[in-house]
C-alpha positions in Angstrom: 88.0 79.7 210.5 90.3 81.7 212.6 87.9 84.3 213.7 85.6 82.0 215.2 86.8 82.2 218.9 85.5 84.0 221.8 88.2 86.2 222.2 88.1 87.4 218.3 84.1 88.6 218.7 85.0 90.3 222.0 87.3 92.3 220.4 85.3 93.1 217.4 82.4 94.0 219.3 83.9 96.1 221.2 85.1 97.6 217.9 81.7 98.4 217.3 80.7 99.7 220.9 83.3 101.8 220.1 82.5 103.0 216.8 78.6 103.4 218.1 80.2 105.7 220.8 82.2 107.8 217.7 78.9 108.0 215.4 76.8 109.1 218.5 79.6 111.8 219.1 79.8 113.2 215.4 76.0 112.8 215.4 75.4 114.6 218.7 78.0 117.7 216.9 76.1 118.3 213.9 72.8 118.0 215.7 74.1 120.6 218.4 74.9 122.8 215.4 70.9 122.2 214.1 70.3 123.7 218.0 72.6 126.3 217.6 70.7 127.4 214.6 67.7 127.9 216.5 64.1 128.2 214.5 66.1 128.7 211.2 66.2 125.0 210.8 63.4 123.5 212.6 61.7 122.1 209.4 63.2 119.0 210.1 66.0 119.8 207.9 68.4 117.8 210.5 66.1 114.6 210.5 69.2 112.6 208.9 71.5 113.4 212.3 69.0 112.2 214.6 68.6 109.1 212.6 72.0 108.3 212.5 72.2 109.2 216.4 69.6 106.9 217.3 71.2 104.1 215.4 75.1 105.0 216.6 72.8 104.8 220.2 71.7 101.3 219.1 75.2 99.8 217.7 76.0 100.8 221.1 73.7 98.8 222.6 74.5 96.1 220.0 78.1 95.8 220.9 77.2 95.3 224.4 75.0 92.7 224.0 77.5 90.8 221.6 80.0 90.9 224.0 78.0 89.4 226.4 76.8 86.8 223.8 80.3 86.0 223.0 81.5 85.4 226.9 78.2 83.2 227.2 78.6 81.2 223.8 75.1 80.8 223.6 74.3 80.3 220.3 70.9 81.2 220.5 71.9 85.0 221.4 74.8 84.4 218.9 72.4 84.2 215.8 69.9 86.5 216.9 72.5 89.2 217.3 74.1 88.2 214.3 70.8 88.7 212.4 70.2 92.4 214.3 73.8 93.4 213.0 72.5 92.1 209.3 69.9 93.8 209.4 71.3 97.2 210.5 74.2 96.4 208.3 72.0 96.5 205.2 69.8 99.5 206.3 73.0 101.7 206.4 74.0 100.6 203.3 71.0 101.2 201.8 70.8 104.7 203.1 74.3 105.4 201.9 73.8 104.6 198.6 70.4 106.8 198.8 72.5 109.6 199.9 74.9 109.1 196.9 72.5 108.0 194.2 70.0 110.9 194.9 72.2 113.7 196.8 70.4 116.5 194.8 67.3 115.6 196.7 68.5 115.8 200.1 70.1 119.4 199.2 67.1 120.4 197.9 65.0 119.4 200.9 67.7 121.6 202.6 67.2 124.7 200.6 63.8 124.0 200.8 63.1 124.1 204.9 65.4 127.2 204.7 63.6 129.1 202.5 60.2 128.2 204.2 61.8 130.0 207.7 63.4 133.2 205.1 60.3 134.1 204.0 58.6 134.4 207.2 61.8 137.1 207.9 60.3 140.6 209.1 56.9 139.2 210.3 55.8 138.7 213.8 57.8 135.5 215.2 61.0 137.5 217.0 62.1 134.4 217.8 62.7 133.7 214.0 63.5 137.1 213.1 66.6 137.2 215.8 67.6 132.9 215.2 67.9 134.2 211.7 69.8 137.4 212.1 72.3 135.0 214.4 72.2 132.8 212.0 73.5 135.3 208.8 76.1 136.7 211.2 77.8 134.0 212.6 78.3 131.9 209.1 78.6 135.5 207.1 76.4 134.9 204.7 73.4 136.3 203.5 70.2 134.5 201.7 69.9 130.9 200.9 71.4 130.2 197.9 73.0 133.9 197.5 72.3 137.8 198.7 69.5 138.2 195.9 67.4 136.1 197.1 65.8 138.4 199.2 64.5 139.7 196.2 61.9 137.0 196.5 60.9 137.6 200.1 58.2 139.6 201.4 60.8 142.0 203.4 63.0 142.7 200.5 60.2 142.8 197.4 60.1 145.7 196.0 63.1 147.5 197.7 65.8 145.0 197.7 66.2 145.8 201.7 68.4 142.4 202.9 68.3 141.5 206.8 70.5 144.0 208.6 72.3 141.1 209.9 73.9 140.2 206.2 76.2 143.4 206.9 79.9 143.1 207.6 79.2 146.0 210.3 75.4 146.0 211.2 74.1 148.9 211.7 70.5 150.3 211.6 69.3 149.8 207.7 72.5 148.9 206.3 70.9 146.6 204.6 68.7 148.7 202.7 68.2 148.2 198.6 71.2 146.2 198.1 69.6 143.4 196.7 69.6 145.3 193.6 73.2 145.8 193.7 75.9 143.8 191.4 78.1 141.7 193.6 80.9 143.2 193.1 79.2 146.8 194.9 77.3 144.8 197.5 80.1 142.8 198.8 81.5 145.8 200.3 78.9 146.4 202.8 77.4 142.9 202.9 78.1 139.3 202.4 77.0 137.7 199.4 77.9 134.2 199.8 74.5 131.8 200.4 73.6 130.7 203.9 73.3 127.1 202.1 76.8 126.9 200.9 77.9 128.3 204.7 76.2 125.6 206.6 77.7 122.7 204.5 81.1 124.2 204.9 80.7 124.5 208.4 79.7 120.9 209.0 81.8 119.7 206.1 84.7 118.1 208.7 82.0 116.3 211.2 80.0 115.3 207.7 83.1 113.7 206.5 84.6 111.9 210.2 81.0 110.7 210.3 81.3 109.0 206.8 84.4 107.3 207.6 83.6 106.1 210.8 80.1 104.7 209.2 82.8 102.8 206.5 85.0 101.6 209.1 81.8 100.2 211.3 80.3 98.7 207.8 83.8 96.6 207.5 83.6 95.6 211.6 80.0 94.4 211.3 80.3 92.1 208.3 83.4 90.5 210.2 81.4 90.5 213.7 78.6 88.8 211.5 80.3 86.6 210.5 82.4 85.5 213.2 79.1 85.5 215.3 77.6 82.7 213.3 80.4 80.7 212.6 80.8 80.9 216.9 77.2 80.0 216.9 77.6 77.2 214.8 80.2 76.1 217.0 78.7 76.3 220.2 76.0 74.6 218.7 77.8 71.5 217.2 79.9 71.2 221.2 76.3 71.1 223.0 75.1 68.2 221.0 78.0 66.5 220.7 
């Protein structure tokens, strides 16, 4: 088989280091943005991120540890990475096609964590109270899945008072009573697009260079796979020979 040389699983895991170094980077992005966002998303909302940066940390590793594999042909290490790669290989796969079979559950485990931290709005934790107000003002939006929502939280129920932070100019009790209003009236003094709808638009490019670098790794690890084995096989045949 023509990939079956030394030179060939060098190269492809060093394809992969590489590719563990891009999904750490994109990773590392999106989970600077779940800092950036303070308390507002601390219900673990980001948990996906971190996953995939631990296992962009661990393809990393992986690649080295081929490489070195590959300049030994032992074929000991050659299967045994082989079979970590496999494994991995799977896992993301399986996780993918979570993420596409059941994507209304992950959104709604979204909404949900954000509408845990809304309703706490107006209470005692500052720290809350000012990571959301940053949070409304720097995507523009207002809410979680639109402006009325804080029709349902303590600090606009019964007045319709939104966060002060929702207004296109904040001032002191802008915000007050327009809950109640049509859109079409409110979106002159605040925003009306949902804070939901903001964050995924706002991570929509790093979401979508993370996806194909994941596809492009998927393709480098089946070849690195099976190149590994077939090497291993190899090496294995030349020592008893």
């Amino acid at each position: 088989m023509g990939c079956i040389t030394k030179t060939g699983l060098l190269i492809l895991n060093f394809a992969i280091f590489a590719a563990g170094v891009a999904v750490v980077a994109l990773a590392s992005m999106i989970i600077h943005k779940d800092s950036s966002y303070g308390d507002m998303l601390s219900d673990g909302v980001f948990t996906l991120p971190i996953i995939i940066l631990i296992a962009g940390l661990i393809i990393v590793v992986i690649g080295f540890l081929g490489c070195c594999g590959a300049a030994q042909e032992n074929s000991c290490m050659l299967r045994t990475y082989g079979l970590i790669v496999a494994v991995l290989l799977i896992a993301e796969v399986t996780l993918g096609i979570l993420l596409l079979v059941y994507p209304g559950k992950a959104e709604e485990y979204i909404k949900d964590g954000m509408t845990k931290a809304f309703v706490k709005y107006g209470g005692e934790d500052e720290a809350l109270n000012e990571s959301i107000d940053q949070f409304q003002h720097d995507l523009e939006c207002c809410g979680v899945s639109n402006y009325t929502d804080w029709n349902s939280y303590d600090y606009g129920t019964p007045t319709g008072n939104v966060a002060d932070s929702c207004c296109r100019e904040v001032t002191e009790k802008c915000g007050t009573g327009q809950a109640l209003l049509p859109a079409a009236v409110a979106g002159n003094t605040i925003y009306t697009k949902g804070c939901f709808d903001a964050v995924k638009e706002d991570l929509q490019g790093e979401t979508i260079g993370l996806c194909v670098v994941l596809f492009i790794m998927a393709i480098v690890q089946v070849m690195a796979v099976t190149c590994a084995c077939g090497l291993a096989s190899k090496s294995g045949s030349s020592h008893y020979a």
